[in-house]
C-alpha positions in Angstrom: -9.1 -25.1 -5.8 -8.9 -25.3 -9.5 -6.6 -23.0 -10.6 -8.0 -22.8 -14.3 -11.2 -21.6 -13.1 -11.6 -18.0 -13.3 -14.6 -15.6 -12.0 -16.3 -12.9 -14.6 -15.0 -9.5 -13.8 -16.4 -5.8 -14.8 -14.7 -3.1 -15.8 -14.8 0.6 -14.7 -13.2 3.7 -16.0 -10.6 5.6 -13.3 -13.6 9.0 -13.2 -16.5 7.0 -12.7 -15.3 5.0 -9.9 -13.6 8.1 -8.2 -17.0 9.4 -8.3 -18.6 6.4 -6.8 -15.3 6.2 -3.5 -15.8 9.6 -3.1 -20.3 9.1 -2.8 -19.4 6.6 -0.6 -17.1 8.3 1.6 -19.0 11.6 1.9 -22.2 9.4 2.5 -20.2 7.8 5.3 -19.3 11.0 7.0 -15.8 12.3 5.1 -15.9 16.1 4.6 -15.3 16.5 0.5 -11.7 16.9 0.8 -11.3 13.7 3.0 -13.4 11.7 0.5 -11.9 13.3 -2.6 -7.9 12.6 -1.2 -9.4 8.6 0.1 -10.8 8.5 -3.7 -7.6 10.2 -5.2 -5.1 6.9 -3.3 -7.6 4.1 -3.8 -8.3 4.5 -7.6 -4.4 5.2 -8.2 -3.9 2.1 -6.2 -6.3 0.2 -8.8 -4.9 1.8 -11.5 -1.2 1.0 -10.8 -2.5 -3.0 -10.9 -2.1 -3.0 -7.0 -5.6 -3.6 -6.8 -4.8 -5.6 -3.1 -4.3 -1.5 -1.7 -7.6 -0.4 -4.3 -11.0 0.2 -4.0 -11.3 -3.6 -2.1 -10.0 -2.2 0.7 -13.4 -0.1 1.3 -15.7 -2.8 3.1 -12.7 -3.2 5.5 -12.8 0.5 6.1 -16.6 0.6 6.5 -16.6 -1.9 9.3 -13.8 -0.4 11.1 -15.6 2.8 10.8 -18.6 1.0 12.2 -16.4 -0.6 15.3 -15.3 2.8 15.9 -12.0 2.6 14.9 -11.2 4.6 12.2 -12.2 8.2 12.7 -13.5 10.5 10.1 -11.8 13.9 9.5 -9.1 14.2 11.4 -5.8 15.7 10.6 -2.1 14.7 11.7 -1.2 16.7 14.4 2.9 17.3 15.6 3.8 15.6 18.5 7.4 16.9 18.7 9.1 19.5 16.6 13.1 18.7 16.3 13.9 20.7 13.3 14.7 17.5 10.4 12.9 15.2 12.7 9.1 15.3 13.1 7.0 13.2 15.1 3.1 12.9 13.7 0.2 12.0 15.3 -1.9 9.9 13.0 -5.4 9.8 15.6 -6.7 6.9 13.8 -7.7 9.3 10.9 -7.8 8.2 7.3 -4.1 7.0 6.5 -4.7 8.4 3.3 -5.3 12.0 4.6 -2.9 11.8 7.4 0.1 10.4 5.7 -0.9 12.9 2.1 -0.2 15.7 5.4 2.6 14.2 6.8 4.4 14.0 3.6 3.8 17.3 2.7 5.5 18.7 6.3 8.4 16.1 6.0 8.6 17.8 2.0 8.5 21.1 3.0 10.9 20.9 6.0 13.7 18.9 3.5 13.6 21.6 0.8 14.6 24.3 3.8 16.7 21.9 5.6 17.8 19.4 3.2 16.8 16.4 4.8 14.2 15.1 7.2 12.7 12.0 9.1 9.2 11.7 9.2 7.5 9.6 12.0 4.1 8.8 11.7 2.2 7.0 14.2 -1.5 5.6 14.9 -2.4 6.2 11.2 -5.6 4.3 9.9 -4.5 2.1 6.8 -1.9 4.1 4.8 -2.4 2.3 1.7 0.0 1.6 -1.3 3.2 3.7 -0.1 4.7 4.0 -3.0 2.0 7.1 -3.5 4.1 8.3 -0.9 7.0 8.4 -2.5 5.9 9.4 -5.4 4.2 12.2 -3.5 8.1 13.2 -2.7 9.2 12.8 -6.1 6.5 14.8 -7.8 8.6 17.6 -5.7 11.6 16.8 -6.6 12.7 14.8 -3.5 14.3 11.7 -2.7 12.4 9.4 0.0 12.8 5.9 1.8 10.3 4.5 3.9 9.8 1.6 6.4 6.6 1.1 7.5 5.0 -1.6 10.2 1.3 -2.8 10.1 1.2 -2.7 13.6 -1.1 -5.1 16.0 -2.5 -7.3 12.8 0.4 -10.3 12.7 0.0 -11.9 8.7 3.7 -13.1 8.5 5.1 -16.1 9.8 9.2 -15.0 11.3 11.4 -17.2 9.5 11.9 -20.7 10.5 8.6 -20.2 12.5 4.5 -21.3 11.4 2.3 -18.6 13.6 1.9 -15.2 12.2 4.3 -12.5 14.6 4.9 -9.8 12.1 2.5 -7.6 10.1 3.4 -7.4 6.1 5.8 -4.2 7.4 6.3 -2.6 3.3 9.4 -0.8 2.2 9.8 1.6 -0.5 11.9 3.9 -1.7 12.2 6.5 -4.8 14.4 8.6 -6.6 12.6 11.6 -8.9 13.9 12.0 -12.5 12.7 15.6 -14.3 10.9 14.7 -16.9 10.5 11.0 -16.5 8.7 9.0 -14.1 10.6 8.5 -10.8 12.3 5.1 -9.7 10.0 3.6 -7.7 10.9 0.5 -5.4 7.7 -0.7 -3.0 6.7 -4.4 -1.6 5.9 -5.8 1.2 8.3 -8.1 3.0 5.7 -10.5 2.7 6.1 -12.9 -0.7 2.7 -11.8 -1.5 0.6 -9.1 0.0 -2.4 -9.6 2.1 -4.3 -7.8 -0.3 -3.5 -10.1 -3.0 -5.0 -12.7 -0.8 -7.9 -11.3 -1.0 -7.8 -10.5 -4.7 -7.2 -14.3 -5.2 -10.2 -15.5 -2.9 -12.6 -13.4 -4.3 -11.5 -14.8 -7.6 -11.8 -18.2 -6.2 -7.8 -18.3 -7.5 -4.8 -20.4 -6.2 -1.8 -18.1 -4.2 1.7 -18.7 -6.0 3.3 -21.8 -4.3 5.7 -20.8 -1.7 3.8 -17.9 -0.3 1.3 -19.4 2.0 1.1 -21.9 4.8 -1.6 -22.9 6.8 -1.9 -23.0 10.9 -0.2 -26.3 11.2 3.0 -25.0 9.3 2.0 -27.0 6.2 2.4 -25.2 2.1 -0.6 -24.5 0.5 -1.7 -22.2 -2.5 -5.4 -22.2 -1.2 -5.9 -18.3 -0.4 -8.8 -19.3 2.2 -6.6 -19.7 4.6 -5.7 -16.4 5.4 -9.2 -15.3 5.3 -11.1 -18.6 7.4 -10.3 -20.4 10.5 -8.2 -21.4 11.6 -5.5 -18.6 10.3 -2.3 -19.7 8.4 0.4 -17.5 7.6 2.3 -15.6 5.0 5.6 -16.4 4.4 9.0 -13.7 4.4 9.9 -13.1 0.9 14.2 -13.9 0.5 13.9 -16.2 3.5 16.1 -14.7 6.5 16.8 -11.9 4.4 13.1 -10.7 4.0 12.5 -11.2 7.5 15.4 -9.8 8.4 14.0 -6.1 6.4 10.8 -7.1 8.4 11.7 -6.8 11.4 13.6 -3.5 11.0 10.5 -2.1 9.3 8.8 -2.8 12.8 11.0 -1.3 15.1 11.8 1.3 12.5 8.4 2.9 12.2 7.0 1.5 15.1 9.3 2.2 17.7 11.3 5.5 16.8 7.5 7.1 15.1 6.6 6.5 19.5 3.8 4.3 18.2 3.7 0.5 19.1 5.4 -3.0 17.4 3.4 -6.3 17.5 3.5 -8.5 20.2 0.8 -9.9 22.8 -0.2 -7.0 24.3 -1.3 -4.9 21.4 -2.6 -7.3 18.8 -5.6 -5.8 17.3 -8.7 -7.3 17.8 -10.8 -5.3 15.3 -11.4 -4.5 11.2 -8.9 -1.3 12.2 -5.6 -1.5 9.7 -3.2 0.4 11.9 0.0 1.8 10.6 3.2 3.8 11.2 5.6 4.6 9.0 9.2 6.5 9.2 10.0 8.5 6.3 13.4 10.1 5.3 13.5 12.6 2.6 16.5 14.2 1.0 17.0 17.2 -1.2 19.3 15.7 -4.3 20.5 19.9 -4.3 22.0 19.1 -1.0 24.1 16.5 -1.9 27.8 17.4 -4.0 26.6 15.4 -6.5 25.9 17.5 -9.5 25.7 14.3 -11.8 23.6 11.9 -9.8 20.5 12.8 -12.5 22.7 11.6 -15.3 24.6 8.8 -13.5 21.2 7.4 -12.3 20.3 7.4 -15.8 23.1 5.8 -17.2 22.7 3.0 -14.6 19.3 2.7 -16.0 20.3 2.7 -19.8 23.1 -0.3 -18.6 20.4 -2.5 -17.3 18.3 -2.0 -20.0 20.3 -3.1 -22.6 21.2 -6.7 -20.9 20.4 -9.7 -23.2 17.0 -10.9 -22.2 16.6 -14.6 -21.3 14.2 -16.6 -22.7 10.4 -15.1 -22.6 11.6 -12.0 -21.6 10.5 -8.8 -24.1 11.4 -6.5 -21.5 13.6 -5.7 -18.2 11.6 -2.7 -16.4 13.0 -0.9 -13.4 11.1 -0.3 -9.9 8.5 2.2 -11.0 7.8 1.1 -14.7 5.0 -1.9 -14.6 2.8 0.2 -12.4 3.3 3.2 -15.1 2.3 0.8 -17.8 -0.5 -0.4 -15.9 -2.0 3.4 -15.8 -1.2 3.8 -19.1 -3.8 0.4 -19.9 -6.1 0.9 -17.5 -6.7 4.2 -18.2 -7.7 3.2 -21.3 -9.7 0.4 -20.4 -10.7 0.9 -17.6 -10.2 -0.6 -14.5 -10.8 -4.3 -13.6 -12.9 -5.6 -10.4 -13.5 -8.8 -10.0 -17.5 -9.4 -9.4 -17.2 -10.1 -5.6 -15.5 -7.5 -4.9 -17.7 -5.1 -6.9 -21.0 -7.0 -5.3 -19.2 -6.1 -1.4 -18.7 -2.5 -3.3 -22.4 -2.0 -4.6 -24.2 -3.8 -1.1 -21.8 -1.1 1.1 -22.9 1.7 -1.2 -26.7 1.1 -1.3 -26.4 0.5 2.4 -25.6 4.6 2.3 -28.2 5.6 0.1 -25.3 5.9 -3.1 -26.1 5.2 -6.7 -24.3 2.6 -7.9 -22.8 3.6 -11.5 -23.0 1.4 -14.5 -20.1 -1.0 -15.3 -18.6 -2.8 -18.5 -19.0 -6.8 -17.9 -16.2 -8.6 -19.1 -14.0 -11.8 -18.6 -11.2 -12.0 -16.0 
């Protein structure tokens, strides 16, 4: 693959193409509310730069939806009530309905109690989770999260060549008043699946070290996560990424009561399936009346580091994604033209306009 060559892309402003997810998804089936809140994640996603969690994701969902798989309109539902620990039902609904819900009982249950862990099981693809957090910021709240991609193996375990473990993201966030909040959220993956994606549509090359294909061998061609036969990703931080990986699994998927990977629940369909255990933490409950200002001076420390060579500035977890909005709400958003084609053949498949773009080059 030619790693110079590079696809045309178009260029879409955030309103416009929340009005064209949401056609699509009320066309499909979604109640308003269900379409707006899938709209609302996807086009945040896009607009952050995680385009891998965006608006691509939306032929995925329409074949799942097709398979019967994901379900339409359905709400998380408590499957045990401890007090600071909740476990959710996800029901296959939209992750990005269900987990918007399950987030907001973990939120309101930590400002009364000071703390509580969230499981949430059987959700339909929850997306980028740092919305999550920043869903638990926006209220003040501090939040970690481990999260499995259960039954879908993408990641080789390390020191192994067959995929065992799903892409299993962490995050975590800490909420500043008037400032964005600290943000931390990757996969434990070196790359994401998404980004996979992203790169074949482009017809781009996959950084080295992040890919090999099913006979254990490095490659930077994307195709082989997305022809047969399958390669792999790999752990990012060798042992130490796996390591997170693996706790993410058992961590969401066994405590939330939902399921971890292995042989006898590998999915066999479009379906994304996640769970995810959330913790969230009142700071007011803490003895820590300075934690605001110490956080900050940690922050201002970093900052001022001497930068090496080709570096104009050091950012902290949170701050390229907030640059990114800031651009591509500007700019608008770019899609790359395979991806929008997959977009506009899905939406005149439902009988939905397809709005007019800005062409430009990738």
């Amino acid at each position: 693959m030619d790693s110079a060559e590079h696809l045309p892309e178009v260029r879409i402003f955030s309103d416009a193409l929340h009005r064209f997810v949401q056609a699509i998804w009320q066309a499909a089936g979604s109640e308003k509310t269900e379409a707006t809140q899938v709209a609302d994640h996807l086009v945040m996603a896009n607009l952050s730069g995680h385009d891998s969690h965006g608006v691509g994701m939306i032929p995925r969902y329409l074949r799942s939806l097709c398979e019967g798989e994901l379900r339409l309109n359905r709400h998380v539902e408590i499957a045990r009530d401890a007090g600071a620990v909740l476990t959710l039902e996800g029901g296959l609904g939209f992750g990005q309905v269900v987990a918007r819900e399950a987030m907001a009982l973990g939120i309101e249950r930590a400002k009364r109690l000071g703390i509580c862990a969230v499981g949430l099981r059987n959700a339909h693809h929850i997306g980028r989770i740092g919305h999550w957090a920043e869903q638990c910021a926006a209220e003040g709240l501090v939040s970690v999260h481990f999260v499995n991609v259960a039954g879908d193996p993408l990641v080789a375990p390390y020191g192994g060549i067959d995929a065992r473990i799903g892409t299993n993201p962490f995050c975590a966030a800490f909420p500043r008043r008037g400032k964005d909040p600290i943000v931390l959220d990757f996969a434990t993956s070196r790359i994401a699946y998404g980004k996979t994606r992203v790169a074949y549509n482009r017809q781009q090359p996959v950084p080295a070290g992040c890919v090999i294909d099913h006979s254990g061998s490095a490659t930077t061609d994307p195709g082989v996560m997305h022809e047969s036969p399958r390669g792999s990703l790999l752990p990012f931080g060798e042992y130490k990424g796996y390591g997170l990986a693996a706790m993410c699994e058992i961590f969401a998927g066994a405590l939330s009561g939902g399921f971890t990977t292995h042989a006898d629940t590998r999915v066999q369909s479009s379906a994304i399936i996640n769970c995810m255990l959330s913790i969230i933490v009142s700071p007011a409950a803490f003895d820590a009346a300075t934690a605001e200002a110490e956080a900050d001076a940690f922050v201002a420390w970093v900052k001022e580091s001497p930068r090496q060579a080709g570096t104009d500035e050091i950012y902290v977890p949170g701050e390229p994604e907030a640059a990114r909005r800031r651009e591509r709400s500007a700019n608008g958003i770019p899609v790359d033209v395979t991806t929008w084609a997959q977009l506009c053949e899905a939406a005149r498949g439902l009988g939905v306009a397809v709005p007019a773009v800005k062409e430009g080059a990738a």
